[in-house]
C-alpha positions as CSV (number, residue, x, y, z in Angstrom):
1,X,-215.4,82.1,117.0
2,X,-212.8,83.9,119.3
3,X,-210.8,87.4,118.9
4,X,-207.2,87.9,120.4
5,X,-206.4,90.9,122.6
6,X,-204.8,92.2,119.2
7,X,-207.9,91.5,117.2
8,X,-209.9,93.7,119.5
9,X,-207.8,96.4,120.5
10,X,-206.5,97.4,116.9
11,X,-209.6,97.0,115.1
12,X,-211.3,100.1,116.3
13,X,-215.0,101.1,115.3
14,X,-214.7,97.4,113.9
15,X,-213.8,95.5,116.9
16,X,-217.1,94.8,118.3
17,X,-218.6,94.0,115.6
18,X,-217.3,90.7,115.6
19,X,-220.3,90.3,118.3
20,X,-222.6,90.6,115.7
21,X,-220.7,87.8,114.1
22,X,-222.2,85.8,116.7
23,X,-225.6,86.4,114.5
24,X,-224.5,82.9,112.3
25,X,-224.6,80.9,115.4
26,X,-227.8,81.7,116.4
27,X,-230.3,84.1,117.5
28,X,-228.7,83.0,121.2
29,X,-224.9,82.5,120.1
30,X,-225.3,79.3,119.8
31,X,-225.3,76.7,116.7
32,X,-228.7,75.4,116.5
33,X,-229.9,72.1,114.3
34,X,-232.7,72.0,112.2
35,X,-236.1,72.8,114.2
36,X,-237.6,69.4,112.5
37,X,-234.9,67.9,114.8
38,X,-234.6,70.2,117.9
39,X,-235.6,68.5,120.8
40,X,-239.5,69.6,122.4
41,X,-240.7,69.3,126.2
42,X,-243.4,70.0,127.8
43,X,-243.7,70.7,131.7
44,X,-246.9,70.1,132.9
45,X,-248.7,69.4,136.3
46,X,-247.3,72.3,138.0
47,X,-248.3,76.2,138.3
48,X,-247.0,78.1,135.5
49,X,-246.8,82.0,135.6
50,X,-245.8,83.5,132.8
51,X,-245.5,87.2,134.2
52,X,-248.2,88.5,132.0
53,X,-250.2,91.9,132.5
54,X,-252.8,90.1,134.3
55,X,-250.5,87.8,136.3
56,X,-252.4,84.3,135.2
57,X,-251.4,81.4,135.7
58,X,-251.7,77.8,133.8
59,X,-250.9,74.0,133.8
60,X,-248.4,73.4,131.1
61,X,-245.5,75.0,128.9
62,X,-243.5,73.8,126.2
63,X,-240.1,74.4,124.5
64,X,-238.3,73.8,121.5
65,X,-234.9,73.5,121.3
66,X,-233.6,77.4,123.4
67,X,-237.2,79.4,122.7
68,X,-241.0,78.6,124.6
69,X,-243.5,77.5,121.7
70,X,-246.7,77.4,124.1
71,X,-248.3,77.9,127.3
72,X,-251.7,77.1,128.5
73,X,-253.7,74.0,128.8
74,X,-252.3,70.5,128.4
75,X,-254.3,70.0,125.2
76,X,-253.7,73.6,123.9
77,X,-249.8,72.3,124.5
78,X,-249.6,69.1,123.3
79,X,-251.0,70.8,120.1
80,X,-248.5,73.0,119.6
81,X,-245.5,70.8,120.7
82,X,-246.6,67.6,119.0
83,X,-247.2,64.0,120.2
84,X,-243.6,62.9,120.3
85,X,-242.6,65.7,122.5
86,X,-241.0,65.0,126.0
87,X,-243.0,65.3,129.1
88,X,-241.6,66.3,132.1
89,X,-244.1,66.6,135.0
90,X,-243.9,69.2,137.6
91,X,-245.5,67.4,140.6
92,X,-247.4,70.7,141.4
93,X,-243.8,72.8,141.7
94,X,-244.2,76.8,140.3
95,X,-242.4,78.1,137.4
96,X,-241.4,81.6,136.2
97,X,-239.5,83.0,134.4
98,X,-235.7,83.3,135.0
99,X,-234.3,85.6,137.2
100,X,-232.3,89.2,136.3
101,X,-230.1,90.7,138.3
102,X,-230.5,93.8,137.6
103,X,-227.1,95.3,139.5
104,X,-224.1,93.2,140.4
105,X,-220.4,93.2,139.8
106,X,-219.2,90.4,137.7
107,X,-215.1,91.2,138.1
108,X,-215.5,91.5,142.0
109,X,-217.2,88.3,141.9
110,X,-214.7,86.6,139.7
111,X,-211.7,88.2,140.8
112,X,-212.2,88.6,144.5
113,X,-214.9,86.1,145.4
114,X,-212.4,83.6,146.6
115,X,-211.2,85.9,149.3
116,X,-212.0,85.5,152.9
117,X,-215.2,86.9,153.9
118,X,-214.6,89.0,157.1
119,X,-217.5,90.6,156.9
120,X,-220.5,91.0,160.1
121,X,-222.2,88.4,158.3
122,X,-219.5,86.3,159.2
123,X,-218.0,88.0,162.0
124,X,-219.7,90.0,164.2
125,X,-217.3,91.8,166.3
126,X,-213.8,93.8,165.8
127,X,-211.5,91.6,167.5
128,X,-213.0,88.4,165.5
129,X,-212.0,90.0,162.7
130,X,-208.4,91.2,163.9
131,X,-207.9,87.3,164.9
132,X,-209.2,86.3,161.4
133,X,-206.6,88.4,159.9
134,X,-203.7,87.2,161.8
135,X,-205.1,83.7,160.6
136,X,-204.8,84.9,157.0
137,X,-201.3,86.1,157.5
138,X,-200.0,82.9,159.3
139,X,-201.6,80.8,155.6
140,X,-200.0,83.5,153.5
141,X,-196.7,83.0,151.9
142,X,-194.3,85.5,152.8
143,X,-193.8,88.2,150.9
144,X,-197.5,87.7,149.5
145,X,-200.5,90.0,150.1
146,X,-202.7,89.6,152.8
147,X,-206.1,90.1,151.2
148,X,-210.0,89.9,152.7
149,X,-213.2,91.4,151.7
150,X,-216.9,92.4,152.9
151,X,-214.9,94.4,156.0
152,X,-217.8,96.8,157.3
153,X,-217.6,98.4,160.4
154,X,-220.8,100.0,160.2
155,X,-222.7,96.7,161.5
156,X,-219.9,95.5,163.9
157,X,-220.5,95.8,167.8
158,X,-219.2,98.2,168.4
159,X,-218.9,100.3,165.0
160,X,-214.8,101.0,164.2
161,X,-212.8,102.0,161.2
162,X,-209.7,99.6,160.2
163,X,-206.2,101.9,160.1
164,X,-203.2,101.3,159.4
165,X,-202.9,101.1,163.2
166,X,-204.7,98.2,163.6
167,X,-204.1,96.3,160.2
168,X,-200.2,97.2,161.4
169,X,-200.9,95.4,164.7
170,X,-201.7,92.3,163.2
171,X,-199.9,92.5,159.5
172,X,-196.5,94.3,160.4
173,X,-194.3,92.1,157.6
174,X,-196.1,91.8,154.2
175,X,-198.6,94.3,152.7
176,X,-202.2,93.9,153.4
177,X,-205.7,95.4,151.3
178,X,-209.0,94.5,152.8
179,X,-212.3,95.6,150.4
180,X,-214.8,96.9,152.1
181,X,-218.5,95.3,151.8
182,X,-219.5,98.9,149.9
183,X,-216.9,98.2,147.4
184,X,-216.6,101.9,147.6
185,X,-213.7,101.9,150.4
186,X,-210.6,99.8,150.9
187,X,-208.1,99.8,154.2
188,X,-204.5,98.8,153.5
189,X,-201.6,98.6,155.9
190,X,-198.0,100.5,156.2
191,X,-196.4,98.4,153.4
192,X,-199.4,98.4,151.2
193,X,-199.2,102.2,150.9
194,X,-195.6,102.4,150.6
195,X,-195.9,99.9,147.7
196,X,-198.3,102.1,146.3
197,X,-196.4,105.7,146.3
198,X,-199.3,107.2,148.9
199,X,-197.9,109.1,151.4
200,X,-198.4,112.4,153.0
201,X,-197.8,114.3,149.9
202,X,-199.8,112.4,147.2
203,X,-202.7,114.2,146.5
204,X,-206.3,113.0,146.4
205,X,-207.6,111.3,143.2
206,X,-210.4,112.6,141.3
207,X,-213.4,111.7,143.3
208,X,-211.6,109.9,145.6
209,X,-209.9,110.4,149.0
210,X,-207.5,109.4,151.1
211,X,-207.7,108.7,154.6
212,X,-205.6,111.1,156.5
213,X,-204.8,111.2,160.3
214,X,-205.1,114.7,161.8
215,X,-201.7,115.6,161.3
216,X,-202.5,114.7,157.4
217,X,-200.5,111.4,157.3
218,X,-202.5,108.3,155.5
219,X,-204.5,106.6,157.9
220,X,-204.5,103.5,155.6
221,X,-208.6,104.1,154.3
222,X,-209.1,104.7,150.9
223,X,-212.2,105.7,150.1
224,X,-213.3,105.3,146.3
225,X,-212.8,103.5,143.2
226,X,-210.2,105.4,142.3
227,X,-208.4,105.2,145.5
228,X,-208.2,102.1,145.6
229,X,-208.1,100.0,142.1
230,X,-204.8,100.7,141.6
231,X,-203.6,98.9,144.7
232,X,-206.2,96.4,143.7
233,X,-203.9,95.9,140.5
234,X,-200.6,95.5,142.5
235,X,-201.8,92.2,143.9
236,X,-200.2,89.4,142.0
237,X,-202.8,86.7,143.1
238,X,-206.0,89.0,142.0
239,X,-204.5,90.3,138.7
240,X,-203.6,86.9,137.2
241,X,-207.1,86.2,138.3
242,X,-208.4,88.6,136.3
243,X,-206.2,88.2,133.6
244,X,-205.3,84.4,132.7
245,X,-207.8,83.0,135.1
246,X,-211.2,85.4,134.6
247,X,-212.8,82.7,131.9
248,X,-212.9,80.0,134.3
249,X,-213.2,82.1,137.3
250,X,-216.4,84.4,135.1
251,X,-218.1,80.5,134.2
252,X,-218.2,79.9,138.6
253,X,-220.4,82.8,138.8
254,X,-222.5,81.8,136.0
255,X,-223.0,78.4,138.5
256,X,-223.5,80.6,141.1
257,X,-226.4,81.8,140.0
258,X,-227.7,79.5,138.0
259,X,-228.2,77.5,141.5
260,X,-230.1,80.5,142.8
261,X,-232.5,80.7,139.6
262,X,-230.7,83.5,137.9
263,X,-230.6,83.0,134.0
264,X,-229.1,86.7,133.3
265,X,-226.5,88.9,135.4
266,X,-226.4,92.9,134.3
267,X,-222.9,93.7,135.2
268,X,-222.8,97.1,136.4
269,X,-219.0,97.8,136.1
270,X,-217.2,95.9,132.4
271,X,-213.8,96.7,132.1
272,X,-213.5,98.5,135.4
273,X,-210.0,97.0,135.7
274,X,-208.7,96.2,132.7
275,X,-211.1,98.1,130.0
276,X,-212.1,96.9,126.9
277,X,-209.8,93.7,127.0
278,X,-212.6,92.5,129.4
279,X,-215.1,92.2,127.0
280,X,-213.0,89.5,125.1
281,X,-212.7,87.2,127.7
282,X,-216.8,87.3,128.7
283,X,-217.3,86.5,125.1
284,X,-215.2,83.4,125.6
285,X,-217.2,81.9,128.5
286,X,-219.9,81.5,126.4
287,X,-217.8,78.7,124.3
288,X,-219.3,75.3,124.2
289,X,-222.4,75.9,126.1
290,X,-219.9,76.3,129.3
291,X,-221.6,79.5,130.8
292,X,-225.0,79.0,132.6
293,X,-226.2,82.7,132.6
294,X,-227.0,85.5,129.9
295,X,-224.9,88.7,130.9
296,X,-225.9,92.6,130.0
297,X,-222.7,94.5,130.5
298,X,-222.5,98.1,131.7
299,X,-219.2,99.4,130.5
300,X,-217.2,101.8,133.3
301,X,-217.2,104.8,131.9
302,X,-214.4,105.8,134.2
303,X,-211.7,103.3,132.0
304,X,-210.4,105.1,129.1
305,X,-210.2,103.3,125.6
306,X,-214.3,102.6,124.5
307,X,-214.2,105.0,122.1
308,X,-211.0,103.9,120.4
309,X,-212.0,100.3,121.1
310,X,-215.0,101.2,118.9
311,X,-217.6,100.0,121.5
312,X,-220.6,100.6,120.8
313,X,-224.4,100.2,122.7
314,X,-226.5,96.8,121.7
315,X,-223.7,95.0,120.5
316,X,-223.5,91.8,121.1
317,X,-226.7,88.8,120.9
318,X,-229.0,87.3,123.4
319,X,-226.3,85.5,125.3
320,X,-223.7,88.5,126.0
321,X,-224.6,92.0,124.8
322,X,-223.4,95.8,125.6
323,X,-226.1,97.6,127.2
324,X,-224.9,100.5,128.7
325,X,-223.0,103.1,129.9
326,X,-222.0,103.2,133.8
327,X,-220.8,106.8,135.7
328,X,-220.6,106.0,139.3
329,X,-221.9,109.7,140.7
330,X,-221.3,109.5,144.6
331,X,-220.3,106.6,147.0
332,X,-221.6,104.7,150.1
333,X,-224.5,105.8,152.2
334,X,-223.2,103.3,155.0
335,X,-219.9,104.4,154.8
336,X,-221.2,107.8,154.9
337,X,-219.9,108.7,150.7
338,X,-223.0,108.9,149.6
339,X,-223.5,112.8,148.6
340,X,-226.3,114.3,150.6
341,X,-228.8,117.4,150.7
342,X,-228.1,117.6,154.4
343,X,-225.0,116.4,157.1
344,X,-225.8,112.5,158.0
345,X,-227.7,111.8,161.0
346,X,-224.3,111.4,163.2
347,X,-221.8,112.6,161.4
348,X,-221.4,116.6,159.8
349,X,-220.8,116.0,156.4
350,X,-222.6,115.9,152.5
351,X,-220.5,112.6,151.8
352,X,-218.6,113.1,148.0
353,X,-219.5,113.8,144.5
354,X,-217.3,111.2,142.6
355,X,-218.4,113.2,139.5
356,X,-219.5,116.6,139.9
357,X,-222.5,118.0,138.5
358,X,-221.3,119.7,135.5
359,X,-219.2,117.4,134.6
360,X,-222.3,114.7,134.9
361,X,-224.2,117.3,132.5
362,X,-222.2,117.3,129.7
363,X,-221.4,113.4,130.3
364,X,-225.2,112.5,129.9
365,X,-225.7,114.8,126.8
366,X,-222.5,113.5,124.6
367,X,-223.3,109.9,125.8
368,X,-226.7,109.7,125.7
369,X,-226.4,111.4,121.9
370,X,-224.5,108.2,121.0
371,X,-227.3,106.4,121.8
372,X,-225.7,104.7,125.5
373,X,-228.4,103.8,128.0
374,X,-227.1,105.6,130.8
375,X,-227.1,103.9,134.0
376,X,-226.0,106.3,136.9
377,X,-225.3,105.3,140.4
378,X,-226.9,107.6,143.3
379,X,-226.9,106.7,146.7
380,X,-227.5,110.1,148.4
381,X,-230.2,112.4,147.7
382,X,-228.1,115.6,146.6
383,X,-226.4,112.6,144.3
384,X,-229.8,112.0,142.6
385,X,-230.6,115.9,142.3
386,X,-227.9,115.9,139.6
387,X,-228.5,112.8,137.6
388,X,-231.8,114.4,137.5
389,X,-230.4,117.6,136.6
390,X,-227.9,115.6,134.0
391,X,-230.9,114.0,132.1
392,X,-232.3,117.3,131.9
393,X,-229.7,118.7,130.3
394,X,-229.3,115.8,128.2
395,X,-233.1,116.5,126.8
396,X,-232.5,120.1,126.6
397,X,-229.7,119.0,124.4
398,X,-232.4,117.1,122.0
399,X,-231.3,113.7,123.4
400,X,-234.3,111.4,123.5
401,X,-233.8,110.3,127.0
402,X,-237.1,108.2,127.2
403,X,-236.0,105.7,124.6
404,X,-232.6,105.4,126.6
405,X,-234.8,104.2,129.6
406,X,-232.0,105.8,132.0
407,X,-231.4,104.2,134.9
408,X,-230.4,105.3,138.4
409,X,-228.5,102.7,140.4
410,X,-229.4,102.1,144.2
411,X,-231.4,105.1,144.5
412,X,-231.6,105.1,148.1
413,X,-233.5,108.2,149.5
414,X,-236.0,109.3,147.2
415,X,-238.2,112.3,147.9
416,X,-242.0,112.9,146.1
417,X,-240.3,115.3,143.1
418,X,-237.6,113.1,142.3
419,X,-240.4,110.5,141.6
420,X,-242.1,112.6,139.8
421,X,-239.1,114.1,137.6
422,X,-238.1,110.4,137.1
423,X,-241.3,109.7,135.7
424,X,-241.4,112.4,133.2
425,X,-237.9,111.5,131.7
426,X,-239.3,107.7,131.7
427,X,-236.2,106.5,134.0
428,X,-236.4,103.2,136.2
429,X,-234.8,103.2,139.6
430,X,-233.0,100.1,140.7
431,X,-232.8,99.3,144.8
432,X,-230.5,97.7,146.3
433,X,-233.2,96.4,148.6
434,X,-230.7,94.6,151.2
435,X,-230.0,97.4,152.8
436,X,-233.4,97.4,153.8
437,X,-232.9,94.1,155.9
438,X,-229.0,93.7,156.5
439,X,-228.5,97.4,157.1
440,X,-231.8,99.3,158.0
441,X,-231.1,99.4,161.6
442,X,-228.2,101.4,160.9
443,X,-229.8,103.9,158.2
444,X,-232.0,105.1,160.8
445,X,-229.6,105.2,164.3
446,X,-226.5,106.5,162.4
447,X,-227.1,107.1,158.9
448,X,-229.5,109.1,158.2
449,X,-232.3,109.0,161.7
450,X,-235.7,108.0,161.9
451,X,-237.3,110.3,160.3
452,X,-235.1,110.3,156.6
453,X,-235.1,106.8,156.4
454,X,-238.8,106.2,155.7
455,X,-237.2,107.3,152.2
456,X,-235.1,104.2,151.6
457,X,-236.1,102.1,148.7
458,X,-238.9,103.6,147.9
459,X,-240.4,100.1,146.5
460,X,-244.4,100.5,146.6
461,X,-244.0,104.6,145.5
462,X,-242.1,104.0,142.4
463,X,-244.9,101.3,141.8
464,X,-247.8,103.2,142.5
465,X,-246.2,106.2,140.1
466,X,-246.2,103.7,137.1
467,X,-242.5,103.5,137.2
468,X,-240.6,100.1,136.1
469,X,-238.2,99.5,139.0
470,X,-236.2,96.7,139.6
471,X,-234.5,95.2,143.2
472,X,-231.1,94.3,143.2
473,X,-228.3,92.7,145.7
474,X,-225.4,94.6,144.2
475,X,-223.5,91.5,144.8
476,X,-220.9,90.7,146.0
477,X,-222.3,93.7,148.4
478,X,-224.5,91.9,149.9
479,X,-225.5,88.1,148.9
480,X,-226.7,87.1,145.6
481,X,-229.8,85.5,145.6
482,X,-233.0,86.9,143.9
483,X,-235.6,85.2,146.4
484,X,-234.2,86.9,149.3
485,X,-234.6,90.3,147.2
486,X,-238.1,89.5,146.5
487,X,-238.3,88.6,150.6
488,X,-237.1,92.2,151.4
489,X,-239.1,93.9,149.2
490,X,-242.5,91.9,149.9
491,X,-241.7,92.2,154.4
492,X,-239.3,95.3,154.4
493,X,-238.2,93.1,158.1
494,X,-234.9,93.8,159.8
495,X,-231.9,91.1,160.4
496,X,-231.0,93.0,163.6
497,X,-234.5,93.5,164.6
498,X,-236.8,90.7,163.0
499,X,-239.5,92.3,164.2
500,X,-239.2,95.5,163.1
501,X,-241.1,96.8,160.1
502,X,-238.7,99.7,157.7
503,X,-241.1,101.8,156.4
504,X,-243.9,99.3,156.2
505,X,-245.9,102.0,153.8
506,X,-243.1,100.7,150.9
507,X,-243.7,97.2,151.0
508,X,-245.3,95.7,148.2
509,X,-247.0,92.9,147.0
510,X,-245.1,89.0,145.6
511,X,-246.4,89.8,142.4
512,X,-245.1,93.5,142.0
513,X,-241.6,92.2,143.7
514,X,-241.6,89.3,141.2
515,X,-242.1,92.0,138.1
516,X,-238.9,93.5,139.5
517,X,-236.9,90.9,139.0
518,X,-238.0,89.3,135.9
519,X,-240.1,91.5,133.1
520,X,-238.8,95.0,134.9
521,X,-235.5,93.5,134.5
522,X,-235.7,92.7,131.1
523,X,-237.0,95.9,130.4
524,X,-234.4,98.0,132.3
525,X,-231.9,96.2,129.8
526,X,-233.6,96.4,127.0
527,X,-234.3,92.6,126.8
528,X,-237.9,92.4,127.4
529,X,-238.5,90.8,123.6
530,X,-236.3,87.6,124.7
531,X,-236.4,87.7,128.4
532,X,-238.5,88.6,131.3
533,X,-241.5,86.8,130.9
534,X,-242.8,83.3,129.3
535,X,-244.1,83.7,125.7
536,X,-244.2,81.8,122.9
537,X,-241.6,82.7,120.5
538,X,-239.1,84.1,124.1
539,X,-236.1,82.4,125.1
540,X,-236.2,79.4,127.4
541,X,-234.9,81.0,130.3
542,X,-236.9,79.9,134.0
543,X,-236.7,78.4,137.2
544,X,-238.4,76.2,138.8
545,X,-239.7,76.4,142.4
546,X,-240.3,74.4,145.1
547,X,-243.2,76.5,146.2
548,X,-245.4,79.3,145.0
549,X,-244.1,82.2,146.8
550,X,-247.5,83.9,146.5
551,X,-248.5,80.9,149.1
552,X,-245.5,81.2,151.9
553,X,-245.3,83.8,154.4
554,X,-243.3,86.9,153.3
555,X,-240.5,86.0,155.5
556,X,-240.6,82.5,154.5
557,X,-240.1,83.4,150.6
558,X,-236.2,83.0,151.1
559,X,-236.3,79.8,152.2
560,X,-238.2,78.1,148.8
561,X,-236.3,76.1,147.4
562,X,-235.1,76.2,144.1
563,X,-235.6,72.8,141.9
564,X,-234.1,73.2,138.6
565,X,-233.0,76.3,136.7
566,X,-232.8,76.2,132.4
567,X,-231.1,79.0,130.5
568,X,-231.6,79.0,126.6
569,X,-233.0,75.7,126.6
570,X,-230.5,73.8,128.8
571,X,-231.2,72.6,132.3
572,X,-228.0,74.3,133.8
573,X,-229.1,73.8,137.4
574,X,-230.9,70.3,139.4
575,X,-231.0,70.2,143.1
């Protein structure tokens, strides 16, 4: 079953709920046979971890058709799955349950992922990535946009901002945009701003800013969403990308990480280009089995048209479902946006609030009376003061905040009473853990000093406080890939400085790292009756691994291997 743009659009509190539609397909949106005739298979010989309370672990599993029917002995099994089931043996590889990610951006993925990655992972130095943009210029057709992402000059040697001075130098003919690795800033050359109306007179966006020499002309940087989307849109190549292209380009991703062992993507920006309209075109990856990964949408609350569009939380089934609202509160801590108690370490200012506070108040109370999960982005410490504050208010208001499970998003410095206050309104932080190893060096020589950043990602004091976190890349921010996470998280090491130990009191064990990015997952988006974890009766969703990574060392766990991945009952990944 498909809806039209029209369909969607005009039907108002009606239009979603032809995702409940999907209910006649399927508990998973898909058209199932008769169980009698839905095919079983067992995996045995292997280790088996289900994710369980007491973490155990057994020999065999099996599945019928897209849910798990047993676990446990072979004989206890076979029982359950019959003698003419299939048996598939494991040859002593490990198996758990699929992979969430918790915190990624499925448009940027889609829609920009095919741009050239200049980032320091990439290209370590400023004039490599000058030459690599005179290379993209002398491939692009003239009159076309020269276009590049993952541009962050936080870990280039030596550290330098992209201005219209530079990008001018090597771009002088044809407009050029360049995404910063934050996603929270863009540079753009003379042309791209003239294109765009932004000149000394144009005034700042609502929680944004732009980039102004000292004499108050633009210096081409365009820090925050709302600074820069709207360029984003001008581009011809990335709009029909995201408009006529975005099914096939959405089912790539779902390949993506299905090759990683990922069996569900939370997408923590929906409609943050186009708005509602989005949602029709995730629903159509999902035809004929041609998507390989479950997605949990955050819509943007910054797009206009939900309401109208008669969005609503929990709509949707097991394959692709609404699960929250998103309010992006402050910006980048590397790229000194995120809002902050005190100046950063090198540079004398509090970043910028890309909501303020009151505003955030009565935000959290009306939404999180219509029943939204709110998940709130806060890098920066004064940023998490008022989401705190917000949810407060919110259950001051008689909004029963605990059952939303709020969330805050990155949650990068963390002091003891934010904790605490977290706990009490039963929120779950999320990390985005990489900036442990790809940026830690950074946080504490320019960021935020040596002393503030024993507050980033706070892994092991969220755990020992009975909070359920999560870990997540924020891709395309930094790479996707849940075993590197669970690396991170378990060694805390540096890329810069392999030998160096960030905040070794936060590290925490495999199995509280894997909890974070399977059952905590599910639980953060309120999937944990279908996903998370392997139980009889739960969806078929899990990877399989070429090693246990409760055996490697913790720097080694990035390097396993992974063997197969099966989403709703379908292998949809073999190395």
């Amino acid at each position: 079953m498909s809806f039209n743009r029209r369909q969607f659009i005009g039907g108002g509190a009606g239009a979603l709920a032809g995702l409940s539609l999907w209910g006649c397909q399927g508990e998973s949106g898909r058209e199932t046979a008769d169980p009698g005739s839905t095919r079983t298979i067992v995996f045995n010989n292997g280790t088996i971890l289900p994710v369980d309370p007491l973490f155990s672990e057994f020999p065999a599993m099996a599945i019928r058709g897209n849910e798990i029917v047993a676990i446990g002995s072979l004989d206890v099994v076979m029982a359950a799955a019959g003698q003419d089931a299939e048996i598939m043996d494991l040859n002593g590889r490990t198996v758990l349950p699929g992979f969430i990610e918790p915190h990624m951006h499925f448009a940027l993925m889609a829609g920009l992922g095919h741009l050239r990655d200049i980032g320091p992972f990439q290209i370590p130095d400023f004039d490599g990535v000058l030459d690599a943009l005179s290379d993209i210029r002398a491939d692009t057709e003239e009159g076309a946009w020269v276009t590049a992402r993952q541009y962050d000059p936080i870990l280039l040697e030596p550290p330098r901002d992209l201005t219209i001075n530079e990008l001018d130098s090597v771009v002088p003919d044809r407009p050029a945009f360049i995404l910063n690795a934050s996603g929270h800033i863009a540079y753009v050359n003379s042309l791209a701003l003239e294109l765009a109306g932004i000149n000394r007179d144009t005034p700042d966006p609502a929680g944004a800013e732009f980039g102004r020499f000292d004499d108050g002309t633009p210096n081409g940087i365009l820090y925050g969403p709302n600074a820069h989307m709207p360029v984003i849109m001008l581009i011809e190549d990335i709009s029909n990308r995201m408009d006529t292209g975005f099914v096939d380009a959405g089912r790539e991703v779902g390949k993506q990480a299905a090759a990683l062992g990922i069996t569900t993507l939370c997408d923590q920006a929906t409609g943050a280009v186009a708005g509602p309209p989005e949602l029709e075109k995730y629903r159509q990856m999902f035809a004929d089995d041609k998507m390989d990964a479950r997605i949990r949408s955050y819509v943007f609350s910054s797009q206009p048209g939900w309401d109208q569009a008669g969005v609503r939380p929990g709509e949707g089934d097991a394959l692709m479902r609404i699960a929250g609202w998103k309010i992006v509160t402050d910006g980048s801590n590397q790229g000194f946006t995120g809002r902050q108690r005190e100046p950063y370490y090198t540079r004398d200012t509090l970043g910028i609030y890309y909501v303020e506070p009151s505003d955030l108040q009565q935000m959290a109370a009306e939404r999180g009376a219509q029943g939204w999960q709110l998940s709130m982005h806060g890098n920066g410490d004064a940023a998490i003061d008022s989401i705190l504050d917000a949810i407060e208010h919110a259950d001051a208001e008689g909004v029963d905040v605990r059952a939303l499970r709020c969330r805050i998003e990155h949650c990068s410095i963390l002091h003891d009473e934010q904790i605490q206050r977290m706990r009490s309104f039963g929120m779950g932080p999320s990390f985005l853990i990489n900036h442990v190893h790809y940026w830690g060096h950074v946080m504490r020589d320019q960021v935020f000093g040596p002393e503030k950043v024993e507050l980033l990602d706070r892994c092991k004091a969220v755990d020992e406080a009975g909070l359920n976190w999560t870990i997540h890349t924020d891709s395309p921010v930094s790479p996707l890939g849940s075993l590197h996470k669970l690396r991170v998280a378990v060694a805390r090491d540096l890329w810069k400085e392999p030998e160096t130990i960030l905040a070794p009191q936060e590290r925490v064990s495999v199995e509280s790292a894997i909890r974070a990015i399977t059952i905590n997952a599910a639980w953060q988006c309120h999937s944990e009756d279908e996903i998370g974890s392997l139980e009889p009766g739960k969806l078929a969703d899990f990877v399989v691994l070429d090693q246990d990574p409760r055996s490697v060392e913790p720097t080694a766990i990035s390097d396993i291997g992974v063997s197969e991945t099966w989403m709703d009952g379908r292998q949809v990944f073999e190395s």
